[in-house]
N, C-alpha and C positions, 0 to 999 in steps of 0.2 A: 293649420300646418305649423310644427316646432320648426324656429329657428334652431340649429344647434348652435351648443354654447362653445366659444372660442376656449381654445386648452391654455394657458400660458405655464410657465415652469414656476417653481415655490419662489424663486430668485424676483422674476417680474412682480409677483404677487405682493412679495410683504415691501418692495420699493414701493410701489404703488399706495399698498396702505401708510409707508411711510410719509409721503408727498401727500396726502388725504391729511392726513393728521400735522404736519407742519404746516400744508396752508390753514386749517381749523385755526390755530395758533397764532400763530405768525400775529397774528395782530397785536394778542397780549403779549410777547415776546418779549424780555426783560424789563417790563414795567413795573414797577414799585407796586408792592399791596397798598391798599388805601388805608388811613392811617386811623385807627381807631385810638379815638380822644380817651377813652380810661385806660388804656392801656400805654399811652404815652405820658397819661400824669404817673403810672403806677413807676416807670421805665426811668421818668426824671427824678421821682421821689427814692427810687433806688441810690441813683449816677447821687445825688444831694446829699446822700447819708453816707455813700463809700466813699467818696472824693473831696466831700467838701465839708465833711462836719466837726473840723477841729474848726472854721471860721465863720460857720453859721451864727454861731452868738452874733457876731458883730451886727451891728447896727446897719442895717441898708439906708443910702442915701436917697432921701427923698426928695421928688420935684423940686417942692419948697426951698428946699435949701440948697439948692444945686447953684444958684446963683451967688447964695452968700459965700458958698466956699471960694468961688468962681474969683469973689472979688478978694478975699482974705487970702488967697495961695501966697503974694509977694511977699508977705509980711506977718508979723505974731499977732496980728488982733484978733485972730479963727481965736482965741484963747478966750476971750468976753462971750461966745456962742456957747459956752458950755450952759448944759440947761438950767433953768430956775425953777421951783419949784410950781407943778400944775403945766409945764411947760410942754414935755413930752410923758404923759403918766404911766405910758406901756414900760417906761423903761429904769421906773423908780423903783428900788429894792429897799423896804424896811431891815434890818438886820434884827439875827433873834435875842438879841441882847445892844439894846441903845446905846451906844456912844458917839462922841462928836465923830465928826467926817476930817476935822484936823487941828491942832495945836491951837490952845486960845481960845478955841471955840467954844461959846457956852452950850449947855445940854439943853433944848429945847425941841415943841415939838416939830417945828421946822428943820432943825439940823435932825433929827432921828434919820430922818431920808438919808439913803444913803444912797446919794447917784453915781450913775454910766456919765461919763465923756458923751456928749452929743456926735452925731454924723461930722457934721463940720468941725468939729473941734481935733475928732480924731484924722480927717483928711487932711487936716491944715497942719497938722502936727507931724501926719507920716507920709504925706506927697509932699508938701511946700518948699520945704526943708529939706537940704541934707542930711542925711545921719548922724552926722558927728554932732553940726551944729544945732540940731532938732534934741539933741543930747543934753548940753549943755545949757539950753534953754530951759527945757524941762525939767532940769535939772535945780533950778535955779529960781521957779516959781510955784515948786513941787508943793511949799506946804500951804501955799494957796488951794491952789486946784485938786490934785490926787497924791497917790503915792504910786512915786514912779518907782520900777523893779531895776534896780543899778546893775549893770553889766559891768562884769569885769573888765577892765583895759584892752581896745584891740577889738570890742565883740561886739561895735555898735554898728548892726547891721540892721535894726527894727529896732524902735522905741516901743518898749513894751508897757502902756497905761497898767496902771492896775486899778480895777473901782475903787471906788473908797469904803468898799465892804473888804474887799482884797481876798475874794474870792476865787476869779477868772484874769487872765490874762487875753490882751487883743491878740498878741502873735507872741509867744514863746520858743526863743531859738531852742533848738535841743543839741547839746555839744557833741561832735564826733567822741565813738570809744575811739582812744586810742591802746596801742599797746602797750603791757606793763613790761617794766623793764627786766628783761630775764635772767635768772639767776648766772653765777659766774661760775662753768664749767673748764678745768684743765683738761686742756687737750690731750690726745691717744696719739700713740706710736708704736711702731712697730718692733717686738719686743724677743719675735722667735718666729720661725718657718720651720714646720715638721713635713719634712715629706717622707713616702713609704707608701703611700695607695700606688695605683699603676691605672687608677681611671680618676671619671670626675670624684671627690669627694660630697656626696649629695645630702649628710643630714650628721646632726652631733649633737649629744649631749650629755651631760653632765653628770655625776655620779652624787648623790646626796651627802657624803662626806666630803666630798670635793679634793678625793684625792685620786681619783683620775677621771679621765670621760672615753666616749666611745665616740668612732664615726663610722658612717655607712657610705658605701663608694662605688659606684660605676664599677668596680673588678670584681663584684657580685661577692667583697669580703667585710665582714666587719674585725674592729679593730681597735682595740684598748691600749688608751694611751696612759701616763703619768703626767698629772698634771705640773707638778713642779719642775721636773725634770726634760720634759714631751720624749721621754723615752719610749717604745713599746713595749708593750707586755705580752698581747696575746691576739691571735688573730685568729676571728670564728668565720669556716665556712659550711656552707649549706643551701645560701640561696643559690637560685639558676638564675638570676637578671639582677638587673639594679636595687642597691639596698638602699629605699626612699626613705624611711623613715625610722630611728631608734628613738627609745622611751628607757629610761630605769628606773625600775620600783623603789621609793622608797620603802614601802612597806611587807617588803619580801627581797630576798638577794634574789631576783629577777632583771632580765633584761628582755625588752621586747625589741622584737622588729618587722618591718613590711617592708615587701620588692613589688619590681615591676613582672613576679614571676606570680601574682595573685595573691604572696601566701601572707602567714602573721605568725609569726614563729615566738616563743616562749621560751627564753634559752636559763638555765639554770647554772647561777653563776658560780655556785661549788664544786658542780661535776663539768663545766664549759660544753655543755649536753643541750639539743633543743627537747624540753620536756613536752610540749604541748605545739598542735598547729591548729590555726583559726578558719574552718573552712567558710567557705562563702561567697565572696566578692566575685565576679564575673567580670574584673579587668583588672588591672594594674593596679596596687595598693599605695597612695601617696604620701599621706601621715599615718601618723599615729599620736595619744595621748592618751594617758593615764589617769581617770579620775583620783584627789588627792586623800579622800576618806572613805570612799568607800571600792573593793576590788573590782572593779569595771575596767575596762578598755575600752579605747573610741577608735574605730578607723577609718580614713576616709579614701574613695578611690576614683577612680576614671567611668565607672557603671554611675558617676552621677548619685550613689548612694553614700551616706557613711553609717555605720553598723555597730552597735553596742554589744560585747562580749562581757560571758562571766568569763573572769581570768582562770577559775576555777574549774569551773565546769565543762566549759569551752562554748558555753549556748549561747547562740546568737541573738539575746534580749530583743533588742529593737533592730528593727531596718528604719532609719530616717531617709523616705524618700519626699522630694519635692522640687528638687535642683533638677536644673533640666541639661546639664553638662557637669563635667568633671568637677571635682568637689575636690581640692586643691591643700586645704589646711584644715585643721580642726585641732578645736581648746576649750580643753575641760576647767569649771571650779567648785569650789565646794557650795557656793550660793546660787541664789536662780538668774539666770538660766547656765545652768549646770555645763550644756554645750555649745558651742560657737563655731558654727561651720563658715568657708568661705570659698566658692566656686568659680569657675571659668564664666558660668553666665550671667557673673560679674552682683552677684547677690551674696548678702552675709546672712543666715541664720540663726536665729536665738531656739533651743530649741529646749522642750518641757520633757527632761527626764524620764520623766515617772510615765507618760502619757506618752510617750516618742514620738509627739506631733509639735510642729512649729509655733513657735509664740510670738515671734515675729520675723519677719522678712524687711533689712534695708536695703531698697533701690541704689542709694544715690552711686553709686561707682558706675563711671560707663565702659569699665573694662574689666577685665579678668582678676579676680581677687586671688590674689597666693599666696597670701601671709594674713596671719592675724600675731597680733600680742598681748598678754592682758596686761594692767598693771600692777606688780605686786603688792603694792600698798593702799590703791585707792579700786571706787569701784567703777573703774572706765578700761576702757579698750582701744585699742588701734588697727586699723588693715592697711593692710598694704597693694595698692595696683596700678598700672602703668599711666593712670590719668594724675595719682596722687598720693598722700597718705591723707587718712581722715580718723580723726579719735571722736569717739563716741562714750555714751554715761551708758551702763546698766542702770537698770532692769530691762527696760524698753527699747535700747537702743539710739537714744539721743544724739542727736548730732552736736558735735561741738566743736571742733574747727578741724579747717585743713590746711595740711603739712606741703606746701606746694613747690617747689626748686627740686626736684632729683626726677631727672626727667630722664627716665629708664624704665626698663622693668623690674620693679622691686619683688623680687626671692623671697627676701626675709625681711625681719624685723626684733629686735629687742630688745626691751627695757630696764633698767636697773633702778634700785628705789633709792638712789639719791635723782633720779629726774632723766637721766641721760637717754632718748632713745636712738637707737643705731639704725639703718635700713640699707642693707646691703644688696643691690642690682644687678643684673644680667650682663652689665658692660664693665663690671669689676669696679667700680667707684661704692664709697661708704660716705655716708653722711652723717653726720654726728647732730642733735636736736636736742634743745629742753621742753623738756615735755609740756611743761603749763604754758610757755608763753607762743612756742613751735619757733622758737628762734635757730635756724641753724649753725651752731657755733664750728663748725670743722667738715673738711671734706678730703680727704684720703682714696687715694688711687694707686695700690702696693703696686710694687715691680711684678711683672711674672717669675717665676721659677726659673732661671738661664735654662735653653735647652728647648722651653715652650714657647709658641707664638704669641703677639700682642692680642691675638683675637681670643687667645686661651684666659682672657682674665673675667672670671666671673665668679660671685658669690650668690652660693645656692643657700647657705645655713649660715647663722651665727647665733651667737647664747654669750650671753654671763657667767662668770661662773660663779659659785654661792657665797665668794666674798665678795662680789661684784668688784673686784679689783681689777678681772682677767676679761677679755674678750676675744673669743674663740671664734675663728672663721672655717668654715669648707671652700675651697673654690675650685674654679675648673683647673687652673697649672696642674691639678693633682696634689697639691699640697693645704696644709691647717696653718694658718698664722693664728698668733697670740700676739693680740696687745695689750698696751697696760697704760695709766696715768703717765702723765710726762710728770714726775716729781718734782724737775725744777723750777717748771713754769709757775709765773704768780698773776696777780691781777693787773700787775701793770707791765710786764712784760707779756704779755698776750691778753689786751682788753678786750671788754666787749664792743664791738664794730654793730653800736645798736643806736637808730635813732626812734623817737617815741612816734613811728607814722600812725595815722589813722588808718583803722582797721578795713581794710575789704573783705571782710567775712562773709563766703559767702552761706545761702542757706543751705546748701546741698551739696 
């Protein structure tokens, strides 16, 4: 006769197998695996070479001699234990060409040996002893024994023996870098206020004669200024949203432009006519940049893409995709890598022209990249984003320091080839930098426009202009400042507020 089997629900069931299988357990239950001997020589042989192999040379103290040091610690006699020959043989060095071991000494084959400091000689010398006067000792009966390595003044922290082959050192301090003292930059003031936009002022630049520039602005208008003057000349409309970004050809009376209306307009600057539209982009269009030798354009926009145009033909060459949010700035040059992309998912782009695929990718920013700038003169670069500024070398991307006090959201950024770089923030403060040393020499917070609030003070753009005399701003009041060198200042009426600290550089 079948018993029937009792029904329980899925719930009872896998408890039960859970309770089955925790007592199995339970027993070994956080107990250490057992320790296999070649793999714990492999484990400390590793930990020996990463940790400790600038002081393996040294001599380990043995049995033996653990008492004679024991008894020599008070005093300088550890100095008679240095070895003799046949003494300790593991630790004898012929040198590849014989000479004495010191002053005086005759060439024989006994001196040819060229010895190590003993265990005990070396612990009696750098435990027994103070520093200083473990120094001075050493110092003092040097051309007896070895040749000792003379520290500078101040730097007697380890007596560093050198053999008397003067090959190795027992401990070698290594000096902090410190920082080079940075070039002496005249301060910027504020020199002209152009107002005339009726929104934010979001993007400006410069006209290749530099005799006037252009901005794009929040009133969906662009707007040609005179640079000597900041008179207006001409105001082009067409877009339906915000004008993100303008570009001028050098190499064509062209003017380019991108909104937050998608588009990428071609405006021709004889007829003030847009000749040409860039279709493509599937959101908001954020820069733009002009390859400088050859007719290209770069765009970059919110789809997370930035997109290669002929300026000519209107074909969309490359889609660079790989950023996985809005893709915020982009900069072209005539060497590789040709483009520079910098995105909200807080990554920079080096990318391969010809091939329209990435050459490399740098991590290090933990925020939002909005700016790049390259340097005119050399072959490095700069980003800009809310954790930092950090300049970087081409080809690869190299990191090479960062720029850390502007604790904002930096907009913009740029360079001038006497060294100066500017980085202007979301909270309307400007920072003024020399480039090689990232000293910041100035820091600038303009009035707003009377009429607009304090919270209205922010800079979206800034540029050079091509005599690098002029610095040209967009900010939210709705207005463009221009500043210029302070002419009167000299070097000793506005020093450098610099002292030589050691570096905290970090690597990332």
């Amino acid at each position: 006769m079948t018993e029937d089997v009792q029904k329980h629900s899925v719930h009872t069931l896998v408890f039960r197998s859970l309770k089955r299988t925790h007592d199995m357990f339970v027993s070994d239950h956080a107990k250490s695996i057992a320790l296999d001997d070649e793999s714990h020589k492999l484990k400390m042989g590793v930990k020996l070479k990463a940790d400790y192999s600038p002081v393996l040379h040294i001599p380990v103290l043995k049995e033996g001699n653990r008492d004679r040091v024991l008894q020599l610690s008070g005093s300088m006699q550890g100095l008679q234990s240095y070895t003799q020959p046949g003494d300790d043989p593991e630790y004898l060095i012929t040198g590849t060409h014989a000479y004495p071991s010191a002053p005086g000494v005759a060439l024989t084959a006994d001196t040819k040996l060229h010895r190590n400091p003993s265990e005990a000689g070396i612990h009696s010398m750098t435990v027994a002893l103070p520093p200083s006067q473990a120094r001075q000792e050493a110092s003092r009966i040097a051309a007896s024994v070895s040749d000792i390595l003379r520290h500078p003044p101040g730097a007697d922290r380890t007596v560093s023996l050198m053999e008397g082959g003067g090959t190795r050192n027992s401990a070698l301090m290594r000096r902090a870098p410190t920082m080079p003292k940075p070039q002496w930059h005249p301060p910027w003031k504020l020199f002209r206020v152009i107002s005339g936009h009726l929104g934010w002022v979001r993007s400006i630049a410069v006209e290749p004669g530099n005799q006037w520039f252009v901005t794009g602005s929040a009133d969906r208008t662009i707007k040609i200024w005179d640079l000597a003057s900041g008179k207006l000349k001409l105001s082009l409309t067409g877009h339906i949203s915000t004008v993100r970004g303008v570009a001028v050809s050098s190499r064509s009376p062209y003017l380019f432009s991108c909104g937050e209306d998608k588009q990428v307009k071609c405006w021709d600057l004889e007829y003030n006519k847009v000749i040409r539209h860039y279709h493509g982009h599937l959101s908001a269009v954020y820069d733009i940049d002009l390859h400088p030798t050859i007719d290209v354009l770069v765009t970059c926009s919110r789809d997370a893409t930035a997109r290669v145009w002929d300026v000519r033909t209107k074909a969309n060459v490359h889609t660079l995709t790989g950023h996985t949010n809005t893709v915020a700035t982009v900069r072209c040059q005539a060497a590789e890598p040709q483009i520079i992309t910098g995105s909200h998912d807080s990554t920079i782009r080096l990318w391969d022209l010809i091939a329209g695929k990435t050459r490399a990718t740098l991590t290090n920013h933990k925020k939002s990249v909005r700016t790049l700038v390259l340097h005119p003169r050399q072959y490095t670069f700069a980003s800009g984003s809310a954790d930092n500024i950090k300049q970087w070398m081409f080809p690869d991307g190299n990191f090479i320091q960062n720029l850390s006090g502007h604790n904002a959201i930096i907009n913009t950024l740029a360079v001038n080839s006497d060294g100066v770089l500017v980085s202007g923030a979301d909270n309307g403060t400007i920072h003024m930098w020399d480039w090689r040393t990232g000293y910041n020499f100035q820091r600038i917070h303009a009035a707003v426009q009377p009429g607009s609030l304090d919270s209205e003070s922010g800079i979206f753009a800034c540029v050079f202009d091509n005599s690098q005399s002029r610095l040209i701003t967009a900010e939210a009041d709705k207005t463009i400042k221009v500043y210029k060198e302070d002419d009167t200042a000299t070097e000793e009426s506005h020093p450098v507020n610099w002292k030589p600290e050691i570096l905290k550089r970090k690597r990332f």
